[in-house]
C-alpha positions in Angstrom: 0.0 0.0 0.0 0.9 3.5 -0.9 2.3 6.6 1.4 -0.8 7.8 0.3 -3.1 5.0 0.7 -2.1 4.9 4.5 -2.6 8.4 5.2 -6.5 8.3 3.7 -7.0 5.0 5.7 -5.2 5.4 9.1 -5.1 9.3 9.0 -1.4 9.4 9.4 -0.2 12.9 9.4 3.6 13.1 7.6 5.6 15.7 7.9 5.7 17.7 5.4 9.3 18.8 3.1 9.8 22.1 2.4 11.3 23.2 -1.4 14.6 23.6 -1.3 14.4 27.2 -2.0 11.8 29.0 -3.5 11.9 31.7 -6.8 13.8 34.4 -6.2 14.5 37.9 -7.8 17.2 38.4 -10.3 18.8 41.5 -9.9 22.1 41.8 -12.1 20.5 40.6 -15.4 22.3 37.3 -15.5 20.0 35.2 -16.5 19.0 33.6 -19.9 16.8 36.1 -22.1 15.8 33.3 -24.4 14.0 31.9 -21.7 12.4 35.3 -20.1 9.0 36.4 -20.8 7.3 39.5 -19.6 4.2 39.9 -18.4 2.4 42.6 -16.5 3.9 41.7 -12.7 7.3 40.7 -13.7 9.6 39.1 -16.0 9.4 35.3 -15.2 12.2 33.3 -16.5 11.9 29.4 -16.8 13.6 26.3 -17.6 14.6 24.2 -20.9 15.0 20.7 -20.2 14.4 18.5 -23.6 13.1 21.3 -25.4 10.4 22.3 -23.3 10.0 25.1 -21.6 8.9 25.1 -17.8 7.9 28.9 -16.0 6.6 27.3 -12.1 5.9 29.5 -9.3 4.3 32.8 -11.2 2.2 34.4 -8.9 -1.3 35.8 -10.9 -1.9 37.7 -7.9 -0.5 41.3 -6.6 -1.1 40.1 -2.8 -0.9 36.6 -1.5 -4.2 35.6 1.3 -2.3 36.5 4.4 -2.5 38.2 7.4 -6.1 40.5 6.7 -6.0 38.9 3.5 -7.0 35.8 5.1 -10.7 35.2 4.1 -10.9 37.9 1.5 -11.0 38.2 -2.0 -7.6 37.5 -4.1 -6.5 41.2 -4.7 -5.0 42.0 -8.4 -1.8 42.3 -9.3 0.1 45.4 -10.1 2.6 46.2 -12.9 6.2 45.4 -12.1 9.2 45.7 -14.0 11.4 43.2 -11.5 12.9 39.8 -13.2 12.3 36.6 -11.1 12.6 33.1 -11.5 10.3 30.6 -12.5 12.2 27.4 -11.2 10.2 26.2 -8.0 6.5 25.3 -7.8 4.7 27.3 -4.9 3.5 25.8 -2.0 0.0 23.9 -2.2 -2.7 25.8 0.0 -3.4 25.1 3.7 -5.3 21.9 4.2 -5.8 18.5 6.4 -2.5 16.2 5.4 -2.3 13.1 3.0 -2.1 14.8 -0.5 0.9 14.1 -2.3 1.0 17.7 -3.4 1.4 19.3 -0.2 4.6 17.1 0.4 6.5 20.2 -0.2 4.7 22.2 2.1 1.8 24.1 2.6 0.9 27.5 3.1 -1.7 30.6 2.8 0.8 32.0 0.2 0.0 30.0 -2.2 -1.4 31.2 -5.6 0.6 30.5 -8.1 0.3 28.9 -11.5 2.9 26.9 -14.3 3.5 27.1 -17.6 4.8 24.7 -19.9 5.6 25.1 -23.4 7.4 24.0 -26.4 9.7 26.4 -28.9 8.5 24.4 -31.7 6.7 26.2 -34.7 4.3 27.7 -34.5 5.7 29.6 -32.0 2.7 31.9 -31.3 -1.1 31.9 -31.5 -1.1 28.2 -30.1 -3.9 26.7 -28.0 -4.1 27.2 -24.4 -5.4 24.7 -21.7 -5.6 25.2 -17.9 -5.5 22.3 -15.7 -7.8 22.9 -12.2 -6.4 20.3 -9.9 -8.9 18.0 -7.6 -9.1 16.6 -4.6 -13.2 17.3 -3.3 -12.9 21.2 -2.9 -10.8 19.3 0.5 -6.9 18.8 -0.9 -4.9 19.1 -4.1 -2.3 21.4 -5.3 -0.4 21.8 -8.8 3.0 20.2 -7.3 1.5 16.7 -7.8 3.6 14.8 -10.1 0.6 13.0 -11.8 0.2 16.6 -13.2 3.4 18.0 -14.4 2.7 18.8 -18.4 6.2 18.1 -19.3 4.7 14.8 -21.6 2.2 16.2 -22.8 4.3 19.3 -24.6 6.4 16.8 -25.8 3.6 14.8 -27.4 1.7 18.1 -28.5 4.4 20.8 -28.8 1.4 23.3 -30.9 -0.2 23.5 -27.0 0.5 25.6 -24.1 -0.5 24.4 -20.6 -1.0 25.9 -17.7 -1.6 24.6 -13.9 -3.1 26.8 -11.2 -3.8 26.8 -7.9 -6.5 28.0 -5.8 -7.8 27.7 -2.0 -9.2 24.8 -0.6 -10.8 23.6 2.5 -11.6 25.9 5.2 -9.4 28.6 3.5 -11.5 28.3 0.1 -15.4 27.9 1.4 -15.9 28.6 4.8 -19.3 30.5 4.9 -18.5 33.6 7.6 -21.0 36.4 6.6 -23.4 34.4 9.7 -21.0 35.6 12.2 -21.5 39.0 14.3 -18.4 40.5 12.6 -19.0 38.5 9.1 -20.9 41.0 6.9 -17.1 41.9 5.4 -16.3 38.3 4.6 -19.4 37.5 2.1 -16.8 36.5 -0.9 -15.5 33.6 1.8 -18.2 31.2 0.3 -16.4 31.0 -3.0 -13.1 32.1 -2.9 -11.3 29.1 -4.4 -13.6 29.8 -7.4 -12.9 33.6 -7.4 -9.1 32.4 -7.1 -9.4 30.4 -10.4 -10.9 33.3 -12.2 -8.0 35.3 -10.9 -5.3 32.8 -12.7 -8.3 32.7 -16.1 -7.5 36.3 -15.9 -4.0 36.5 -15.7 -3.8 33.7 -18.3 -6.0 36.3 -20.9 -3.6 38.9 -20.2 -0.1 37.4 -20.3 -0.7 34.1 -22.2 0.5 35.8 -26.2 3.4 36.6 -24.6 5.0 32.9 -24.1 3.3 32.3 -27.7 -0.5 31.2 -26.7 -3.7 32.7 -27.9 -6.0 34.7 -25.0 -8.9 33.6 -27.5 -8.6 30.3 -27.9 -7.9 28.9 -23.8 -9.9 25.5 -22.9 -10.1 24.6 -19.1 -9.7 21.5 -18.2 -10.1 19.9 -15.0 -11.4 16.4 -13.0 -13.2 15.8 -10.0 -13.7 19.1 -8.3 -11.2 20.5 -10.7 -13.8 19.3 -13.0 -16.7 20.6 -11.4 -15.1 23.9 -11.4 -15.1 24.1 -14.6 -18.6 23.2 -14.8 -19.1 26.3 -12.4 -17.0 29.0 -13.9 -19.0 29.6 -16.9 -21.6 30.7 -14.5 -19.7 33.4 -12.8 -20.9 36.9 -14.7 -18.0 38.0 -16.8 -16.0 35.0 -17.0 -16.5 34.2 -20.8 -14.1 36.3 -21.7 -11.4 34.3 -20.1 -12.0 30.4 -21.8 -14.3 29.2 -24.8 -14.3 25.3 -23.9 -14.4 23.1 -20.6 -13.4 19.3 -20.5 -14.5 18.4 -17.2 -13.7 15.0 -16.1 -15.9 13.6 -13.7 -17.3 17.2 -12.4 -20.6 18.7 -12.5 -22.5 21.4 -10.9 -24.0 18.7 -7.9 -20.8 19.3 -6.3 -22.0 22.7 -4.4 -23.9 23.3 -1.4 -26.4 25.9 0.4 -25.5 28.4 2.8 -27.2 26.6 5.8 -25.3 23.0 4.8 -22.1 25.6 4.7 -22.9 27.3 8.1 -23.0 23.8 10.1 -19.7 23.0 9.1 -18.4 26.2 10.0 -20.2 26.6 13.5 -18.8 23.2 14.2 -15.2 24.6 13.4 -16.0 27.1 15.5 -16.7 25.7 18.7 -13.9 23.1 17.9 -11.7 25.8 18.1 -13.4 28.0 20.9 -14.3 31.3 18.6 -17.2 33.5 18.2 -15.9 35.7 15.7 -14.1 36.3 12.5 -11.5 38.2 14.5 -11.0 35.3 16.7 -10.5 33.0 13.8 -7.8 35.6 12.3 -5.8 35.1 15.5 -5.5 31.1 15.5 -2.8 30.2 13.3 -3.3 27.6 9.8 -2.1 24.4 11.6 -4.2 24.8 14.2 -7.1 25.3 12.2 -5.8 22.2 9.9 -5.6 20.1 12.6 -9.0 21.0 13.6 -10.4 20.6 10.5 -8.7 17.0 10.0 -10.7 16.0 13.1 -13.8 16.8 11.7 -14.0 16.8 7.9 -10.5 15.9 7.2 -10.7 13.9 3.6 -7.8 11.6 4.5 -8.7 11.4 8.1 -12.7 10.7 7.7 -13.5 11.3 4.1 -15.2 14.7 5.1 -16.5 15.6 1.7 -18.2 19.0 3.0 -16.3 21.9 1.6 -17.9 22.9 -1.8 -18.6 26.3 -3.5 -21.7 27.8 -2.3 -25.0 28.3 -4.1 -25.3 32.0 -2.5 -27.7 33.6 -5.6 -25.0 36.0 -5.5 -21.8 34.9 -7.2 -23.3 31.7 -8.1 -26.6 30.4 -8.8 -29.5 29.2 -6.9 -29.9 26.3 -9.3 -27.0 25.9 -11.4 -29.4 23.3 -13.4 -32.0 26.2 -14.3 -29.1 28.3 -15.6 -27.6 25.9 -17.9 -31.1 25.2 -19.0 -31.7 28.6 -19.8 -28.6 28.7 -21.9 -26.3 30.3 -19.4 -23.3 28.1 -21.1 -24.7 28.2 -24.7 -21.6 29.6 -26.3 -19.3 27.4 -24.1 -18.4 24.0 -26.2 -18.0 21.5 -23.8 -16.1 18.0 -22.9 -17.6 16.0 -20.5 -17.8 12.5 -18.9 -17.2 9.8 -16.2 -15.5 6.5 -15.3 -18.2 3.4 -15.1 -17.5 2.5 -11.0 -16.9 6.0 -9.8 -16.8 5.2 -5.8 -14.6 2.2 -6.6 -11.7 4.3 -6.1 -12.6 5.6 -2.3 -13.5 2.0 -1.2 -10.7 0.7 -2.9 -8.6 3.0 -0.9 -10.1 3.3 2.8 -11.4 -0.7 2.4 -14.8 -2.5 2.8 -15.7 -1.8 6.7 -14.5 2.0 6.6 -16.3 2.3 3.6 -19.4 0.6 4.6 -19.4 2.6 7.7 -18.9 5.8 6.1 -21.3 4.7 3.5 -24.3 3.7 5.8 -23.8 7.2 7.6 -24.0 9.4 4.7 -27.1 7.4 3.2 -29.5 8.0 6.5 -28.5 11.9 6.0 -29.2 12.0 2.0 -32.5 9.8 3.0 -33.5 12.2 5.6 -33.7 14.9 3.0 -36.3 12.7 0.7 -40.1 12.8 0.4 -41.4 9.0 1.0 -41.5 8.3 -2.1 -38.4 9.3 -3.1 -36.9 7.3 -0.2 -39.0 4.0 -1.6 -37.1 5.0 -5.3 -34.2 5.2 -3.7 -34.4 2.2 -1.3 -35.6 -0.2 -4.1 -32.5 0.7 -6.4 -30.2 -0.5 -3.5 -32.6 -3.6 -3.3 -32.2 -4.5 -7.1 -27.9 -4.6 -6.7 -27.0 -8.2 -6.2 -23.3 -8.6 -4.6 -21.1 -7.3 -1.4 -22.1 -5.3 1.3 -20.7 -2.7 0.2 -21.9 -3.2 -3.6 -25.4 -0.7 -3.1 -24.0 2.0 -1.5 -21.1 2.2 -3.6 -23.4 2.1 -6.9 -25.9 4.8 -5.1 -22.9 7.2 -4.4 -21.3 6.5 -8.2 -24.7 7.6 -8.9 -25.4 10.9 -6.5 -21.7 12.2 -6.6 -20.8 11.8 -10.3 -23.1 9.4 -13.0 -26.3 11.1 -12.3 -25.2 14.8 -12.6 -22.6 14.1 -15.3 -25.3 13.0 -17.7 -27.8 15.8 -16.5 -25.2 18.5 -17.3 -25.1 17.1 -21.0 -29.4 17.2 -21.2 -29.2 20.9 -19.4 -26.3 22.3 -21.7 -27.9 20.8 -24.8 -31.5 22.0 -23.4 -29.6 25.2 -23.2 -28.9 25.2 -26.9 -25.3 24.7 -25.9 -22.9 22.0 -27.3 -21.5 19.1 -25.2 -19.5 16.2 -26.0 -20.3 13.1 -23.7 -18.1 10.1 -22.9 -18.3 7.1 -20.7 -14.7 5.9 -19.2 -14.7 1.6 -18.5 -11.2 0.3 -18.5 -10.5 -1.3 -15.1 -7.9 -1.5 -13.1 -6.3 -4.5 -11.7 -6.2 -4.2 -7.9 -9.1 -5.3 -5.8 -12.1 -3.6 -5.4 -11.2 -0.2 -7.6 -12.9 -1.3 -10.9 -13.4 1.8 -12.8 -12.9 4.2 -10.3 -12.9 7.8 -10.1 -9.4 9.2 -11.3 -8.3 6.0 -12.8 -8.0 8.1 -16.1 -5.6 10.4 -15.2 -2.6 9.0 -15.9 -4.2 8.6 -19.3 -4.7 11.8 -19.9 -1.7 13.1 -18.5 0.6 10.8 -20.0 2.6 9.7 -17.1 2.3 5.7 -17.4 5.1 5.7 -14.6 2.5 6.5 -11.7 -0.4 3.5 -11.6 -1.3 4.3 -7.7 -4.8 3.5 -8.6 -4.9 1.3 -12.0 -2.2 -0.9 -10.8 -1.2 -1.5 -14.6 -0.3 0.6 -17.4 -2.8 1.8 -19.7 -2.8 0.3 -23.2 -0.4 3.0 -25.1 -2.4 3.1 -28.3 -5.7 3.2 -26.2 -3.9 6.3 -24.3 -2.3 8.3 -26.7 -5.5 8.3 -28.6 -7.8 9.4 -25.7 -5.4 12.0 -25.3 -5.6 13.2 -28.5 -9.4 13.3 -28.6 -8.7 15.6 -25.5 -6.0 18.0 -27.9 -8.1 18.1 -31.1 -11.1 19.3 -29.1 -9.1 21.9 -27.2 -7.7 23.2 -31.1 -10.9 22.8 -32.9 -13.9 22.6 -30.1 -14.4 19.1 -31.8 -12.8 16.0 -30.5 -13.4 14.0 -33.6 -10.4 12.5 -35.2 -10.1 11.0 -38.4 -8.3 7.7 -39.7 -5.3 9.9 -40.6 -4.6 11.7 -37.3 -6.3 8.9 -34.8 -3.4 7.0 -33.2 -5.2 3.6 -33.4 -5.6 4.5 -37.6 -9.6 4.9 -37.1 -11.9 7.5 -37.7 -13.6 8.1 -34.5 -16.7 10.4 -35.2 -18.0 11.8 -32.0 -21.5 13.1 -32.3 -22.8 16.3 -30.1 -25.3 14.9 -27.1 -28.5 15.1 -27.9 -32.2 15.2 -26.5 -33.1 12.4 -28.2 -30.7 9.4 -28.8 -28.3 10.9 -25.8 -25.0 9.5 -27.9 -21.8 9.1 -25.8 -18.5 8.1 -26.5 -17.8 4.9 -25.0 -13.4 5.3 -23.9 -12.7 1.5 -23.3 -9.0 0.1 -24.0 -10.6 -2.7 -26.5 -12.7 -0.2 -28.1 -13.5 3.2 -28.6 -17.1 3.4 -29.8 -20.5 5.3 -29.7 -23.3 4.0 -27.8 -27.0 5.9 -26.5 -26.7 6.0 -23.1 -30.3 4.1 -22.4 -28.2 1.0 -24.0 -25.3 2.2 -21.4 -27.4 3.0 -18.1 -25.1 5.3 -17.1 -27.8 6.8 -14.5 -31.0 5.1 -13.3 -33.7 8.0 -15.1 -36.2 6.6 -12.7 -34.7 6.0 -9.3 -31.4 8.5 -8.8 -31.6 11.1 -11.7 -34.3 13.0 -9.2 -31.0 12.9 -6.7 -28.9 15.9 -8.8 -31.8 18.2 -7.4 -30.3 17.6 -4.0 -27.2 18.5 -4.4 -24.2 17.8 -2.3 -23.0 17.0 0.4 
């Protein structure tokens, strides 16, 4: 088992490393110029190592969340004519311990995004997409090896990527305008969000200059990276900053209301003996980590509470009725999931965790249900033949990811929007994982070295030509590929979702292939599709 595996199961807090030293300013002009680029808060310059170019460690803010930043708004940043390196990833945000990307530290200074491209014709005007990392809205930062884009310039040098980070956890979407000194914290709901439009912005501003086009930027993310980018086109003004999503098992479900939001913070709050926003200001991060970890921590107990807030304000009411109403109609979308989403989480924490984590969070989604519902819902479970844990784990596939996935492709297209739909099956080859949620990632990434969770390697043909489904949509805002370009020498034709014969792409390792998703039944219409109006957690 995994360094990583035992944290989620046993809660095993490692210490974290620190980089061995972070970017620093360049004052006497030594440096390479071939490798500097300016941009409006500095000259940043990277790193060549087999002909791509790296830039970590940019900061797309003019003030990092610290000290009376804590909590508010990211600020700006400011035109600077300084030269600084671009060598060192920053530090992931403040959260509960266990994620291999805060293994080089953590910290409320923390937003900073990555760069990697190639100096391969054309040199400018090329494609731009910008990975939102995962890890429930709970964990996740951009240092994660699994998402380093060195492979992926190599394999697609006409592509600029870009990783950002944001703010998670209790730093991200702590609701605080409740509290008798709150009314100045109202952004504190949705600030990991507001942090990603931040980097979008930054990205539309600076991008031409390392050769990428502002107007053509696709974002890209899975999990709550991916329902991020699911929720970004609904923030007022952001179109300007991306034309196309490819969200990877992410949808708008994965939000909550203000009074789900204000019992996890109250909670906090007496755990760590405030009243007040002041008093919270005066405990330091690792206090209020270790707090957290105690009672949502996602390695410790598989929290799952923190998500961006349906205020009405920055956000939507009912994300469903805005797609609907064509909120995303001129965003061309790429969307999906993996057959055995919950696979992955009772793969990792094991069959009595799981079942009693499992059993818990079903008598609080029942609670919420008419009678009815709860008979829909209870005869589903009845139907699934297997393990113990085989109902709940089908039910949860179904509220957190299945259900919502496909209802985003019937909302967009209802919308008069255009959305791509696909339905990931390869399995992997440890116990109990199946076709779990993240399993594609290494896929997609192209790093067949890490296999944490698929336990094999990928079929390289089957891989390379996922991946380049995922470029060719990015390019064009169609993922078809033809005979000639398609890796494995077919022509895969991939049909816009529709009302009617609901046509997904079906990604499996023996055969790519389009199938209507009644033939699939990728979502039970009848007994869990009513589920996405409920939401999470």
């Amino acid at each position: 088992m995994s360094e990583t595996k035992k944290n989620f199961a046993n809660g095993i807090q490692e210490k974290a490393e620190t980089l061995q030293g972070g970017n620093k300013r360049i004052p006497d002009g030594n440096y390479d110029q071939s490798l500097a680029v300016k941009c409006i808060n500095g000259t940043f310059v990277g790193k060549e190592t087999d002909g791509v170019v790296s830039y970590k460690g940019i900061p797309f803010v003019g003030k990092q969340p610290v000290g009376n930043l804590r909590w508010k708004a990211p600020v700006d940043v400011v035109p600077d004519d300084g030269v600084y390196e671009a060598y060192n990833y920053g530090k992931a945000p403040v959260q509960a311990p266990g994620d291999p990307a805060a293994e080089i530290g953590m910290s409320e200074d923390c937003l900073y995004l990555n760069i990697w491209k190639s100096d391969e014709a054309p040199a400018y005007n090329k494609p731009v997409i910008v990975w939102i990392y995962g890890g429930a809205f709970e964990v996740g930062g951009t240092a994660d090896s699994q998402y380093d884009c060195h492979n992926l310039v190599k394999e697609n040098p006409e592509v600029i990527f870009v990783t950002i980070s944001y703010r998670v956890s209790f730093f991200g979407f702590l609701h605080l305008s409740h509290l008798p000194d709150g009314k100045d914290y109202q952004d504190a709901s949705n600030l990991g969000i507001m942090d990603q439009i931040m980097a979008l912005k930054w990205v539309h501003e600076n991008i031409a200059n390392f050769g990428g086009d502002p107007g053509n930027v696709t974002v890209w993310g899975e999990s709550a990276g991916g329902a991020s980018c699911t929720l970004l086109p609904l923030v007022k003004g952001s179109h300007q900053y991306f034309k196309r999503v490819i969200s990877q098992s992410g949808a708008p479900a994965q939000m909550r209301t203000p009074e789900q939001a204000i019992v996890c913070t109250d909670k906090l709050m007496e755990a760590l003996g405030c009243k007040s926003v002041a008093d919270l200001l005066k405990v330091s991060a690792g206090e209020i980590s270790d707090a957290w970890a105690r009672l949502y921590g996602f390695y410790q107990v598989l929290g799952i509470r923190s998500f961006p807030e349906r205020d009405g304000n920055y956000l939507p009411l009912d994300p469903w009725e805005a797609y609907a109403n064509g909120a995303a109609k001129d965003i061309e979308f790429l969307q999906g999931c993996n057959k055995d989403e919950m696979n992955t989480f009772l793969g990792v924490i094991g069959v009595d965790a799981w079942n009693l984590w499992a059993n818990a969070r079903m008598a609080e989604k029942l609670a919420q249900l008419a009678d009815k519902e709860k008979e829909l819902v209870e005869s589903y479970c009845n139907d699934i033949e297997g393990e113990s844990y085989e109902p709940t784990v089908r039910l949860f596939s179904q509220i957190m990811f299945n259900a919502p996935q496909i209802r985003l492709s019937e909302e967009q297209t209802r919308g008069g929007g255009k959305s791509y739909t696909y339905y990931f099956t390869p399995e992997s080859s440890l116990p109990l994982y199946k076709c779990g949620h993240a399993l594609e990632l290494t896929a997609v990434f192209n790093h067949p070295e890490i296999d944490e969770f698929m336990g094999r390697k990928f079929d390289e043909t089957f891989a390379k030509t996922m991946r380049k489904m995922w470029i060719q949509f990015a390019k064009t805002g169609n993922p078809s590929l033809g005979a000639d370009m398609s890796p494995d020498g077919k022509a895969h034709e991939w049909p816009l979702y529709d009302l009617k014969d609901k046509q997904v792409m079906v990604l499996d390792e023996k055969e790519i292939r389009l199938a209507k998703e009644p033939e699939l039944k990728i979502v039970d219409w009848e007994r869990t599709y009513f589920l996405t109006n409920y939401y999470m957690p």
